[in-house]
ZAPADREN-179931 format. One record per residue: residue number from 1; residue in three letters; y negated, x, z negated of N, C-alpha, C, O in turn. Coordinates in nm, 3 decimals, always signed. Last residue first. Layout:
! residues N
+-----+------+---------+---------+---------+---------+---------+---------+---------+---------+---------+---------+---------+---------+
: pos : code :    n.py :    n.px :    n.pz :   ca.py :   ca.px :   ca.pz :    c.py :    c.px :    c.pz :    o.py :    o.px :    o.pz :
+-----+------+---------+---------+---------+---------+---------+---------+---------+---------+---------+---------+---------+---------+
: NUM :  ALA :       Y :       X :       Z :       Y :       X :       Z :       Y :       X :       Z :       Y :       X :       Z :
...
+-----+------+---------+---------+---------+---------+---------+---------+---------+---------+---------+---------+---------+---------+
END
This chain:
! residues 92
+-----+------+---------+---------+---------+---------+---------+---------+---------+---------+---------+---------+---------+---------+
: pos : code :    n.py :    n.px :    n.pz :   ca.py :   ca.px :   ca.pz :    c.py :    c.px :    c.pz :    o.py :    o.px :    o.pz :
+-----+------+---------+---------+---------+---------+---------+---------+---------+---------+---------+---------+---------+---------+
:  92 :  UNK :  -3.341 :  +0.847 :  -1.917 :  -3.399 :  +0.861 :  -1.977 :  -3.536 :  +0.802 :  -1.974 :  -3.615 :  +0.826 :  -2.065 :
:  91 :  UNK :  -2.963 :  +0.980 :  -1.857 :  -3.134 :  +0.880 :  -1.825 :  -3.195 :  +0.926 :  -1.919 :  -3.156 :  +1.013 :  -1.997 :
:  90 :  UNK :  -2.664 :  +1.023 :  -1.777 :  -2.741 :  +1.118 :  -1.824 :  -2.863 :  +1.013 :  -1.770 :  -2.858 :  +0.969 :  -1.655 :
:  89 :  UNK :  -2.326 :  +0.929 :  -1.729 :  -2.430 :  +0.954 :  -1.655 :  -2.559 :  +0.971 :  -1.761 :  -2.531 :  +0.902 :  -1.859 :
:  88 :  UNK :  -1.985 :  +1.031 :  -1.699 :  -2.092 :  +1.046 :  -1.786 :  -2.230 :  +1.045 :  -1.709 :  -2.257 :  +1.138 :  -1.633 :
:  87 :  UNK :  -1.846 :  +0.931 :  -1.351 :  -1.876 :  +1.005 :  -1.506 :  -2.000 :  +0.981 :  -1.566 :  -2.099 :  +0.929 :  -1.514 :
:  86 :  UNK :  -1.686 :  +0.634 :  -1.190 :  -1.789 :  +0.732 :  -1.267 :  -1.782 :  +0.795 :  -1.362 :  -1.726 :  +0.753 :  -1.464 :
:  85 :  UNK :  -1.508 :  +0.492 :  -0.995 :  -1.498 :  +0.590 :  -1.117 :  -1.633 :  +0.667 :  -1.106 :  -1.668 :  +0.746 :  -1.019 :
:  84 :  UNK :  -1.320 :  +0.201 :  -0.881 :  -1.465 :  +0.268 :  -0.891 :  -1.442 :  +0.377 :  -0.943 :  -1.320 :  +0.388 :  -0.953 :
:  83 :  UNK :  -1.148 :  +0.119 :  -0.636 :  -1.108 :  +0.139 :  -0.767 :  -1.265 :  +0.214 :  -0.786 :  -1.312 :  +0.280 :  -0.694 :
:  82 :  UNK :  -0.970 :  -0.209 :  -0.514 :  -1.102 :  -0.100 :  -0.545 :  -1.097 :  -0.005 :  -0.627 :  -1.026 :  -0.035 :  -0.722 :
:  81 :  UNK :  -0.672 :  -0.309 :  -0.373 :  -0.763 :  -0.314 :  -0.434 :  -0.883 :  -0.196 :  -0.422 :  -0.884 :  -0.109 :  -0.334 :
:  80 :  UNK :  -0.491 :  -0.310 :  -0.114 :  -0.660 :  -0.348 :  -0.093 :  -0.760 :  -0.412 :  -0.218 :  -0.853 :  -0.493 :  -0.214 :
:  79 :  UNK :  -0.218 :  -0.424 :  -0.301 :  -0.282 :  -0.359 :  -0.130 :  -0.422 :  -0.448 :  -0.121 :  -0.453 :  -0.567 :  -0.120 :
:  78 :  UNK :  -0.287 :  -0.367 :  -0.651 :  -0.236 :  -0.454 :  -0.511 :  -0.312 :  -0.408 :  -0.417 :  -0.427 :  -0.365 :  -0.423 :
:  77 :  UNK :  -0.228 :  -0.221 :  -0.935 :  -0.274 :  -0.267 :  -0.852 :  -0.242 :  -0.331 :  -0.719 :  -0.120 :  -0.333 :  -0.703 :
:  76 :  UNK :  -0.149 :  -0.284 :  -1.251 :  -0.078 :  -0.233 :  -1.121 :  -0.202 :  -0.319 :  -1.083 :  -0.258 :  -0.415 :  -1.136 :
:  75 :  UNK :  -0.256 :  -0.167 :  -1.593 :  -0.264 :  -0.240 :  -1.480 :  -0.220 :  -0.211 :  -1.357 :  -0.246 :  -0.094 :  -1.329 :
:  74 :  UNK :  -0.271 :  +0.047 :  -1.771 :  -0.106 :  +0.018 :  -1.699 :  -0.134 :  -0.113 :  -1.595 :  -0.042 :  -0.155 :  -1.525 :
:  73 :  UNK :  -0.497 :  +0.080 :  -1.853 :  -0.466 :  +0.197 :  -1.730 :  -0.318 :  +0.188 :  -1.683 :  -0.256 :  +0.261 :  -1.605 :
:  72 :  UNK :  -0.636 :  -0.046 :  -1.975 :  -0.597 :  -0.117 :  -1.941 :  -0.563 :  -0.035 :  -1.789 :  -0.587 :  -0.065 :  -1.672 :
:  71 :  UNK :  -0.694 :  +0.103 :  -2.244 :  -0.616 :  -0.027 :  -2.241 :  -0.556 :  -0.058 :  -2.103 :  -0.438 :  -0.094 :  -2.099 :
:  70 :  UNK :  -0.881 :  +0.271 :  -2.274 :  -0.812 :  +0.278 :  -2.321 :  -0.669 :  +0.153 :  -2.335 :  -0.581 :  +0.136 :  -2.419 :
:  69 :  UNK :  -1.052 :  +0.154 :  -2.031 :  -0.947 :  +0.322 :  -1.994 :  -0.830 :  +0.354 :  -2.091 :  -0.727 :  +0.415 :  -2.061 :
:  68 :  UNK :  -1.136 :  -0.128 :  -1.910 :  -1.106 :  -0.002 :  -2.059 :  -0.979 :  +0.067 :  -2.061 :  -0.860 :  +0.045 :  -2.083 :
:  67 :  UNK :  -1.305 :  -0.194 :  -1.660 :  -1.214 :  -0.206 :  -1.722 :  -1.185 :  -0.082 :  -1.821 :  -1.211 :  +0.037 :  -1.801 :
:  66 :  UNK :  -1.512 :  -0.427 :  -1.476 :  -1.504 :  -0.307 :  -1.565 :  -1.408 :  -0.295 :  -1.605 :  -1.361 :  -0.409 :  -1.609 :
:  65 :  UNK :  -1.488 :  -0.476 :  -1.161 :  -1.510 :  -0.569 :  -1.324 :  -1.463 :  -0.408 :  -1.358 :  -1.408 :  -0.317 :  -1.296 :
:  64 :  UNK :  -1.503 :  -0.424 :  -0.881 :  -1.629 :  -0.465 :  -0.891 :  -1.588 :  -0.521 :  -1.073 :  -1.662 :  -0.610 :  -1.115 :
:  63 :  UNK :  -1.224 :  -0.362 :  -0.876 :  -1.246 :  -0.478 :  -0.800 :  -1.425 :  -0.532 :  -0.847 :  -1.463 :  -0.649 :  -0.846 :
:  62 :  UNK :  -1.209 :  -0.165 :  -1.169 :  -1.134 :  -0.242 :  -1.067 :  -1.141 :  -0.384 :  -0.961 :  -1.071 :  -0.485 :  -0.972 :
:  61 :  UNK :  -1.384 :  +0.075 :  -1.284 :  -1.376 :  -0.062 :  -1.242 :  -1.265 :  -0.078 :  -1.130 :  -1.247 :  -0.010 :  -1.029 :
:  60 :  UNK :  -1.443 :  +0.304 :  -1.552 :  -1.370 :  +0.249 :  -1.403 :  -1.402 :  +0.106 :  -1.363 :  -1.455 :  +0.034 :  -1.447 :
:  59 :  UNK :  -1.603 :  +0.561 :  -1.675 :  -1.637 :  +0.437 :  -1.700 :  -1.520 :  +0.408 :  -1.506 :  -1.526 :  +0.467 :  -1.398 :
:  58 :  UNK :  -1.548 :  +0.851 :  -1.864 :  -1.565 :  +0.784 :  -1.773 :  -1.513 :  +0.660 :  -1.779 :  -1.418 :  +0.627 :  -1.850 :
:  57 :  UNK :  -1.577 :  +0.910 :  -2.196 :  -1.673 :  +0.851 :  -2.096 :  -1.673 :  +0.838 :  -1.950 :  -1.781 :  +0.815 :  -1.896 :
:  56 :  UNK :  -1.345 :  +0.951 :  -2.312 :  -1.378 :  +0.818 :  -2.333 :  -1.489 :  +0.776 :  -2.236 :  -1.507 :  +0.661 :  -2.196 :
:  55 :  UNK :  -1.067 :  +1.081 :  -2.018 :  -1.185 :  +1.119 :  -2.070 :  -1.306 :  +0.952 :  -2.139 :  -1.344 :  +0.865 :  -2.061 :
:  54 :  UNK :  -0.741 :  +0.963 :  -1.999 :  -0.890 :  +0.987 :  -1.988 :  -0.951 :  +1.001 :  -2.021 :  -0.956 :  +0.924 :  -2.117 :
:  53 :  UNK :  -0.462 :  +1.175 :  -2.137 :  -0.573 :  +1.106 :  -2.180 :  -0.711 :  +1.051 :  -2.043 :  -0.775 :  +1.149 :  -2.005 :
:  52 :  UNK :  -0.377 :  +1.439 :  -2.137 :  -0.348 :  +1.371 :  -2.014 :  -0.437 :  +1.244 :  -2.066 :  -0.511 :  +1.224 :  -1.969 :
:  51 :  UNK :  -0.443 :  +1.647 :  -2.303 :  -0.340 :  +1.554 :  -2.328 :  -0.321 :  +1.467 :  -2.252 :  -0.233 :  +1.390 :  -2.290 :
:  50 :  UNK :  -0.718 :  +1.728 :  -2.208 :  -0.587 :  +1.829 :  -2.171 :  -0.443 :  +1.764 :  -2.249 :  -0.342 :  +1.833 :  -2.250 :
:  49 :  UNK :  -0.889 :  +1.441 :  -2.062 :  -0.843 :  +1.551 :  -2.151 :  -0.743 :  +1.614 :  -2.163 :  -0.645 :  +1.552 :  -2.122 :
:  48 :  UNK :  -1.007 :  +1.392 :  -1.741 :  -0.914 :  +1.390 :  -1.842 :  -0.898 :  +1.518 :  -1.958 :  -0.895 :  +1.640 :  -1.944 :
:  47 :  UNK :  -1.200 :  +1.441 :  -1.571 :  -1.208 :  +1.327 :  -1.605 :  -1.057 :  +1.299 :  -1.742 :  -1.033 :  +1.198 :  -1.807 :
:  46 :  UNK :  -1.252 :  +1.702 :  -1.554 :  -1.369 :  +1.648 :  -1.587 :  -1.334 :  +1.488 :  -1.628 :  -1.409 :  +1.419 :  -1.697 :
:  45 :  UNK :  -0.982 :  +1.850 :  -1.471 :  -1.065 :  +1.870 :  -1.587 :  -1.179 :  +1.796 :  -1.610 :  -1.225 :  +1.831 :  -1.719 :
:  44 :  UNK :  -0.990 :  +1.655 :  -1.250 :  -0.839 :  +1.656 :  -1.348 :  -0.925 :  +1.740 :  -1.468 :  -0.929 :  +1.676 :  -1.574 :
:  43 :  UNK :  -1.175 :  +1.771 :  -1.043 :  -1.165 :  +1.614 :  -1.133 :  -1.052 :  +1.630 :  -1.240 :  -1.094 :  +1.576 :  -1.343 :
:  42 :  UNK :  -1.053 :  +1.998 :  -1.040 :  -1.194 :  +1.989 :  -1.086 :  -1.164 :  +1.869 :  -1.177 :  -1.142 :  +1.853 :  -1.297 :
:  41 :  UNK :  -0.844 :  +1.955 :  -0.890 :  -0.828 :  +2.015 :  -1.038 :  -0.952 :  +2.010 :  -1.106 :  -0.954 :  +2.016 :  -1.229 :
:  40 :  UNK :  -0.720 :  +1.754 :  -0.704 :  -0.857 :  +1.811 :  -0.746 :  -0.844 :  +1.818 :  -0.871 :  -0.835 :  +1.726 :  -0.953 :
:  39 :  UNK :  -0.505 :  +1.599 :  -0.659 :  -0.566 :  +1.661 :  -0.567 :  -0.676 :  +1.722 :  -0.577 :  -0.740 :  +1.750 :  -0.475 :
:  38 :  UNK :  -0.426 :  +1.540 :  -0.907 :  -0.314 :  +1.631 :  -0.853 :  -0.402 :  +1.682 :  -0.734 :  -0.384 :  +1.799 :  -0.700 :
:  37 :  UNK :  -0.629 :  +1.340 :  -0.958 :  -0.596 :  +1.469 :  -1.026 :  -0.516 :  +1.543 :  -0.940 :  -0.581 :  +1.637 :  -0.895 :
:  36 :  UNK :  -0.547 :  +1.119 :  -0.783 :  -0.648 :  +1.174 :  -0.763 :  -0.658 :  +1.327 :  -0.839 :  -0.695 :  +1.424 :  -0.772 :
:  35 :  UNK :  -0.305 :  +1.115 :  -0.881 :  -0.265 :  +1.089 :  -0.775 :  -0.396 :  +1.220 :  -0.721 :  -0.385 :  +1.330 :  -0.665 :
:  34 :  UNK :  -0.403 :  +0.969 :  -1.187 :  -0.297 :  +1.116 :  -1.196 :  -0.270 :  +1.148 :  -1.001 :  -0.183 :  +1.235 :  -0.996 :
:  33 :  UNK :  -0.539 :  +0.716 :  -1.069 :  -0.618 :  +0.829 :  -1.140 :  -0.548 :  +0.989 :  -1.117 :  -0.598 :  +1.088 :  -1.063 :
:  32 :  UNK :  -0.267 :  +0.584 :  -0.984 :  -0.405 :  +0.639 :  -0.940 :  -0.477 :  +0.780 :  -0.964 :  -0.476 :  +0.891 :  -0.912 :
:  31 :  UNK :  -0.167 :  +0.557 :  -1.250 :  -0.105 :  +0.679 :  -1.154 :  -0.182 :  +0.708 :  -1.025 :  -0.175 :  +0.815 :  -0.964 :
:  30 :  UNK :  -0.363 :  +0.422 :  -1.389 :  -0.330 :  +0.532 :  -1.446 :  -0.252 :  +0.637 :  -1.327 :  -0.272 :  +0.758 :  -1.315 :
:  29 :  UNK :  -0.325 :  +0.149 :  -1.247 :  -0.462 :  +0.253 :  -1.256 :  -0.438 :  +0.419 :  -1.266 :  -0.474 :  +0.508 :  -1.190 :
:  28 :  UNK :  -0.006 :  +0.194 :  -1.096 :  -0.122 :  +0.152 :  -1.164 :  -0.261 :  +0.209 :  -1.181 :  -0.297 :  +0.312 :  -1.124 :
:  27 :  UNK :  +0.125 :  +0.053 :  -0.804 :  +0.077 :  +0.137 :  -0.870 :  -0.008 :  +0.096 :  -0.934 :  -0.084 :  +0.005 :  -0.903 :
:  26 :  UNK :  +0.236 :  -0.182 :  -0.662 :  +0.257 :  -0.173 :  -0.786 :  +0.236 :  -0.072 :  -0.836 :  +0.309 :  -0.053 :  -0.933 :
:  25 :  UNK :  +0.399 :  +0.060 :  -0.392 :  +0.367 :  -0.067 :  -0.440 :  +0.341 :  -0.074 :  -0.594 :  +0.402 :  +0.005 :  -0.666 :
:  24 :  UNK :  +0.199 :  +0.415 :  -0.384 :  +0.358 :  +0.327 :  -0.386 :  +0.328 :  +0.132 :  -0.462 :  +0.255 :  +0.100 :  -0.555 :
:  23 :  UNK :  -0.085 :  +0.454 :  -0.188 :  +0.022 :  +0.475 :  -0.323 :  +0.119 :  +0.397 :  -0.283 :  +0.129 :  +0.328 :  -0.182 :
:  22 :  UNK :  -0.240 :  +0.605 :  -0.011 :  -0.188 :  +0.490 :  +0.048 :  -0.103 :  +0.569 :  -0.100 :  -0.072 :  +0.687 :  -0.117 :
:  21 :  UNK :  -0.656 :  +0.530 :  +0.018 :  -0.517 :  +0.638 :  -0.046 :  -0.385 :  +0.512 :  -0.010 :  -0.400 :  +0.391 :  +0.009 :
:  20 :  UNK :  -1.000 :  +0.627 :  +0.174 :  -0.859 :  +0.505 :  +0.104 :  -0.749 :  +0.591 :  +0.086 :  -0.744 :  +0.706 :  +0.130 :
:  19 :  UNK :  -1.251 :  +0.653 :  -0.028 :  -1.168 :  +0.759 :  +0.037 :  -1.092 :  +0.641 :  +0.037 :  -1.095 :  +0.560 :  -0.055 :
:  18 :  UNK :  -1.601 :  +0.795 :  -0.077 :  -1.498 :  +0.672 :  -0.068 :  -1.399 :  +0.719 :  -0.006 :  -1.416 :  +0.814 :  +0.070 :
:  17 :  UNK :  -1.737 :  +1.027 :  -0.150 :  -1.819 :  +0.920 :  -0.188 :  -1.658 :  +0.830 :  -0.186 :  -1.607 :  +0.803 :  -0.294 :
:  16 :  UNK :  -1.559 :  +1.326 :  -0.307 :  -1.644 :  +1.256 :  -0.213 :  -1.661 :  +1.114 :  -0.234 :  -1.605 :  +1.068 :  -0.333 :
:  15 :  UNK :  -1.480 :  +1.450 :  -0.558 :  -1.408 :  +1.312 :  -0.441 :  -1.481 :  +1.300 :  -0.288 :  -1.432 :  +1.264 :  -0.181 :
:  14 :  UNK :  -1.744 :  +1.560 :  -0.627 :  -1.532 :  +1.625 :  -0.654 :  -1.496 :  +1.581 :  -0.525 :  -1.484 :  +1.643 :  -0.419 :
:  13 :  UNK :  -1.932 :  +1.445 :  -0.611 :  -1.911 :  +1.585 :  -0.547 :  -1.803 :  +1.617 :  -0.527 :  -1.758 :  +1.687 :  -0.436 :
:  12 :  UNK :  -1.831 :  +1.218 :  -0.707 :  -1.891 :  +1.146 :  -0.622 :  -1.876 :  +1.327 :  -0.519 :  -1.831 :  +1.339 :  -0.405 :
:  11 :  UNK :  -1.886 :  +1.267 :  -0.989 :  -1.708 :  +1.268 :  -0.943 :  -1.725 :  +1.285 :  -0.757 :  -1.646 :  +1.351 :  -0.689 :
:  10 :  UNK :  -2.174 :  +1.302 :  -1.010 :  -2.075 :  +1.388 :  -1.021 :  -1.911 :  +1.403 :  -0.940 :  -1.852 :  +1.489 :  -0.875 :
:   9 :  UNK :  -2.182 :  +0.992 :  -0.826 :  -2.235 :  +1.113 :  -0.933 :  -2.178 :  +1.207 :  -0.922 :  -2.114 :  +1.220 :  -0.818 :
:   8 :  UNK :  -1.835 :  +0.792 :  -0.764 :  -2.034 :  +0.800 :  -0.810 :  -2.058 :  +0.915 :  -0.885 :  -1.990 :  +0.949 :  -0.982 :
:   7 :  UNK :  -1.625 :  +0.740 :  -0.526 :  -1.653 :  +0.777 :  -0.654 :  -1.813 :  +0.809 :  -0.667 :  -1.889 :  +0.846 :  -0.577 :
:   6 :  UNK :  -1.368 :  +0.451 :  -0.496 :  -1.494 :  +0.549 :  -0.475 :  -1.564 :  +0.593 :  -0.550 :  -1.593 :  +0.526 :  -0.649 :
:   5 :  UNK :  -1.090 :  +0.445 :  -0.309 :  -1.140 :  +0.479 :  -0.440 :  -1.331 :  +0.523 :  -0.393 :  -1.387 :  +0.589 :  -0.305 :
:   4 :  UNK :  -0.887 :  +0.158 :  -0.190 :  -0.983 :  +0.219 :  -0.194 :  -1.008 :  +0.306 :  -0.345 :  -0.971 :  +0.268 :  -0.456 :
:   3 :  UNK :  -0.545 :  +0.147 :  -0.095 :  -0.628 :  +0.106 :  -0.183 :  -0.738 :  +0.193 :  -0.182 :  -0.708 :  +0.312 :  -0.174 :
:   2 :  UNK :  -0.166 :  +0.026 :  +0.022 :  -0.321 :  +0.121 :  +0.069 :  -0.451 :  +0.041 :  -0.057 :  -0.451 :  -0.076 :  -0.094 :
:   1 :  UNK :  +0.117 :  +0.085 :  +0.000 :  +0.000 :  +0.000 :  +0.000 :  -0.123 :  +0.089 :  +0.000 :  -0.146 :  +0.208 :  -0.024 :
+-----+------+---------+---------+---------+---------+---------+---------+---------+---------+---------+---------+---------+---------+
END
């Protein structure tokens, strides 16, 4: 199945802006994410901690809704979901 990622800011340098990826049916956030790591060690240090963990401040979305990294990274996804990812963003 095929699924979009795109990435903002920072990650946005790693990844580049949008990319589609073709995973195995019923992949989840989480093996997403580990899919995108395996191809960029950068990102694999910036967005996870060295316990395989995500990092608490990047922020995901799935399909334009937010979702909690600490929860909800066994969600499977479906052909022609979204997947957002930002890092830590910095204002003022």
């Amino acid at each position: 199945m095929r699924v979009k990622v795109i990435a903002f800011a920072g990650f946005r340098e790693i990844l580049g802006k949008e990319r589609e990826l073709d995973v195995k049916e019923a992949a989840t956030v989480k093996e997403l994410l580990q899919v995108l790591a395996a191809g960029s060690p950068r990102f694999r240090e910036e967005a996870f901690e060295e316990s395989g963990a995500v990092r608490d401040y990047v922020l995901l979305m799935v399909n334009r809704k937010r979702i909690d990294p600490q929860q909800d990274l066994s969600r499977a996804l479906v052909d022609g979901d979204e997947l957002a990812v930002f890092p830590p963003l910095a204002g003022g």
